[in-house]
C-alpha positions in Angstrom: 12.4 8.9 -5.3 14.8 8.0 -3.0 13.3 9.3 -0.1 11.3 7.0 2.5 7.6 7.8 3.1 6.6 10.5 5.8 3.7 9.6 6.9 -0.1 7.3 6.3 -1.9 9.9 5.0 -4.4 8.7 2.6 -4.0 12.2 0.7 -2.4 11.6 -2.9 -0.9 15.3 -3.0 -0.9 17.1 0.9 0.8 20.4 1.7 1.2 21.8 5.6 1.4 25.2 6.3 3.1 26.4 3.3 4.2 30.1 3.6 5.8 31.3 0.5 6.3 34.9 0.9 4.6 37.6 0.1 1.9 35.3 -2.0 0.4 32.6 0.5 0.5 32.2 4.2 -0.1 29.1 6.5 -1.9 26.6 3.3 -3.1 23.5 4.5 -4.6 21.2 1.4 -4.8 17.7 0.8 -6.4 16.4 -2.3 -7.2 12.5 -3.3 -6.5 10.8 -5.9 -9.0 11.2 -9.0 -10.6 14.3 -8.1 -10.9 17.9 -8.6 -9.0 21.0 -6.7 -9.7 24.3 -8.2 -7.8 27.1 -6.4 -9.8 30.2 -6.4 -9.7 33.9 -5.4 -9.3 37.6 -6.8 -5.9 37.6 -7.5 -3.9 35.3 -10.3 -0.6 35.5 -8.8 -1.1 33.6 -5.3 -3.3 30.6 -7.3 -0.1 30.5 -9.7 2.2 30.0 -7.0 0.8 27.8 -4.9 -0.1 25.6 -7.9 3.7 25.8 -9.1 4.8 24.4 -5.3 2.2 22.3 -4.7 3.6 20.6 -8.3 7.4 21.1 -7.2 8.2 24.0 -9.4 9.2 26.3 -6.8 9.8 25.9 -3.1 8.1 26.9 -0.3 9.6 29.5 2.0 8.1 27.2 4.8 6.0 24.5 5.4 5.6 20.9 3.7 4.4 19.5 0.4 3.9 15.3 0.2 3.1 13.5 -2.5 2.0 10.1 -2.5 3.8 10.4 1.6 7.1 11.7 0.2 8.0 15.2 0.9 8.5 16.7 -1.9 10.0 20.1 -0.8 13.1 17.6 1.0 14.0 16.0 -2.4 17.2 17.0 -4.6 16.2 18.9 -8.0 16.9 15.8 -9.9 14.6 13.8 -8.1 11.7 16.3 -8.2 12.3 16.3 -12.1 12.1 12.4 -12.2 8.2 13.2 -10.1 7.2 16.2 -12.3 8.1 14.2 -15.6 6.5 10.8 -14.2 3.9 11.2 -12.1 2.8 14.5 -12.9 1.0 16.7 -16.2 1.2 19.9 -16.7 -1.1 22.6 -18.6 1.7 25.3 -19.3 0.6 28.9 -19.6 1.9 29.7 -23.1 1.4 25.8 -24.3 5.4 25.6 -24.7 4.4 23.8 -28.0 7.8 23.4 -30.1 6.9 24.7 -33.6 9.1 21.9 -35.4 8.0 19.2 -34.4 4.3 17.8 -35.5 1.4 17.4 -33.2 2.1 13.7 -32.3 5.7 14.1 -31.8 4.7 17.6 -29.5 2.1 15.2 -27.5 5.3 12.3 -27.1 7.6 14.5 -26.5 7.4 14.6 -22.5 7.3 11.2 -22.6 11.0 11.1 -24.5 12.8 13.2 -21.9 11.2 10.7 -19.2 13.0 8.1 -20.5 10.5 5.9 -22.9 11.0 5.2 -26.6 10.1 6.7 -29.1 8.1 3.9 -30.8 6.1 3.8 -26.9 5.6 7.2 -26.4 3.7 8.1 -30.1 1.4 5.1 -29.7 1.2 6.8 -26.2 0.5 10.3 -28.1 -2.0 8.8 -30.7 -4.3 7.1 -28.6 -4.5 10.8 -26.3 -5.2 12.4 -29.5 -7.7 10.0 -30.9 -9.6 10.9 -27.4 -9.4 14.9 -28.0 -10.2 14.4 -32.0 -6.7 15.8 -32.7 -6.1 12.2 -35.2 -6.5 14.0 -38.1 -3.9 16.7 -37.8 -1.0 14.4 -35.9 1.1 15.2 -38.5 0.8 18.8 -38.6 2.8 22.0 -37.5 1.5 23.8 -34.7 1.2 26.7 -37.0 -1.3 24.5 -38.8 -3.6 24.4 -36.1 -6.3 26.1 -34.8 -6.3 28.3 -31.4 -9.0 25.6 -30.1 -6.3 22.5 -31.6 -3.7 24.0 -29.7 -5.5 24.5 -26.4 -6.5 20.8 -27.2 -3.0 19.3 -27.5 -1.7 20.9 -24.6 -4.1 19.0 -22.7 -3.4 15.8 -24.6 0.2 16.1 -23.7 -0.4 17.0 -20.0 -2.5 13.2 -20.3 -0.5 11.1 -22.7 1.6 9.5 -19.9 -1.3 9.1 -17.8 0.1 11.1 -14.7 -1.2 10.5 -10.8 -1.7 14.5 -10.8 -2.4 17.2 -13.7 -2.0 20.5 -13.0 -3.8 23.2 -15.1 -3.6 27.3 -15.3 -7.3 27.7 -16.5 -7.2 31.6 -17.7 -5.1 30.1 -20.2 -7.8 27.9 -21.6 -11.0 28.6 -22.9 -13.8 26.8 -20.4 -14.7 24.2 -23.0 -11.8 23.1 -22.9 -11.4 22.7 -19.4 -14.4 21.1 -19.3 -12.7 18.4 -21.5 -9.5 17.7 -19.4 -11.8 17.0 -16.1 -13.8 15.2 -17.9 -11.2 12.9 -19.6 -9.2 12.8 -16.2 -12.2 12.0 -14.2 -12.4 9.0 -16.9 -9.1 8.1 -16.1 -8.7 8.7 -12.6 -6.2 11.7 -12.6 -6.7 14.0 -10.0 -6.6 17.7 -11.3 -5.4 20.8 -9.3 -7.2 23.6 -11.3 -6.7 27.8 -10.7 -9.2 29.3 -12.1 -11.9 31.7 -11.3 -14.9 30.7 -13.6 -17.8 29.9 -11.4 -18.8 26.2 -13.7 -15.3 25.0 -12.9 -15.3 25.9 -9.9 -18.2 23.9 -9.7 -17.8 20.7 -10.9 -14.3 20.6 -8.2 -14.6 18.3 -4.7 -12.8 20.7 -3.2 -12.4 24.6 -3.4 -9.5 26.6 -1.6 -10.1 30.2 -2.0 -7.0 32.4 -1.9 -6.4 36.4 -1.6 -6.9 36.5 2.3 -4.0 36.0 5.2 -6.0 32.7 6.0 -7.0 30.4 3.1 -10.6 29.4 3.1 -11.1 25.5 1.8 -15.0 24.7 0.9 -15.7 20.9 0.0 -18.3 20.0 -1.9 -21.6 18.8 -0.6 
């Protein structure tokens, strides 16, 4: 990132007044580094979006996102890929699993298009899967797997590279699984922004910021 810090914000990931319209209006959030943010609230589509510019995937109409006291909202597309592929893992809606390759080379396969060898990133991808009990079918098809191996490996892949920030679409996992990724990022000291709107997720997060109104509600956790 070429940009110079903002700000001394202890925040890892901080967004001001983000307006993206017609889905969110004025969000302030700031979340620190090795916890929990589940977005919540009635409606899928405004936790989705906010989740997607809070992670650089889309950008805000107005308003600021930093991350780690860069703004990420100011920096070129090829720099906001080099944060998303880096410092950032991501629980994609439809898995985005490629069916030729075999579960370790899906789980290193991030890694690749960041830039680290091959050799690197599938002793990376084996350790991650030894963690989510995925060892024994590494060298499967995703065909071969099961609906619960799949959810599994998507969330081995979001970890592999042992990101700063994991972002996570919960409908699109079971809540087991959830469970697992905060678990294993709690154990490694990733912080997790989670949409979701299953009350047991919702609370095991530090931090709650409840979407669907004009003004966002945030509830911390006692």
């Amino acid at each position: 990132m070429a940009a110079a810090p903002e700000h001394t914000s202890t925040a890892l990931l901080e967004a001001r007044g983000l307006t993206t319209f017609p889905q969110l209006f004025g969000v302030d959030f700031a979340l620190a580094g090795g916890t929990v943010a589940a977005l919540d609230g009635p409606s899928r589509e405004p936790k989705t979006w906010l989740l997607q510019v809070l992670a650089g995937l889309r950008r805000p109409d107005s308003g600021t996102v930093l991350f780690d006291g860069v703004r990420l909202d100011a920096l070129a597309d090829h720099e906001l890929r080099e944060v998303r592929q880096r410092r950032f893992g991501f629980v994609f809606a439809d898995g985005m699993l490629v069916p030729e390759l075999t579960t370790a080379e899906n789980c290193a396969l991030p890694q690749m298009l960041a830039g680290a060898e091959r050799e690197i990133a599938v002793h990376r991808a084996d350790g991650v899967l030894r963690e989510f009990g995925l060892e024994r079918v590494r060298d499967r098809f995703p065909g071969q797997l099961s609906a619960a191996q799949i959810e599994r490996l998507t969330v081995a892949r979001a970890m592999a590279h042992r990101p700063n920030v994991i972002f996570a679409d919960s409908p699109e996992l079971t809540a087991s699984t959830t469970a697992e990724l905060l678990d294993a990022a709690r154990a490694h000291g990733i912080a997790v922004v989670l949409a979701t709107a299953e009350p047991a997720l919702l609370a095991r997060a530090e931090q709650v910021l409840r979407l669907g109104a004009r003004t966002p509600e945030l509830a911390v956790a006692a």
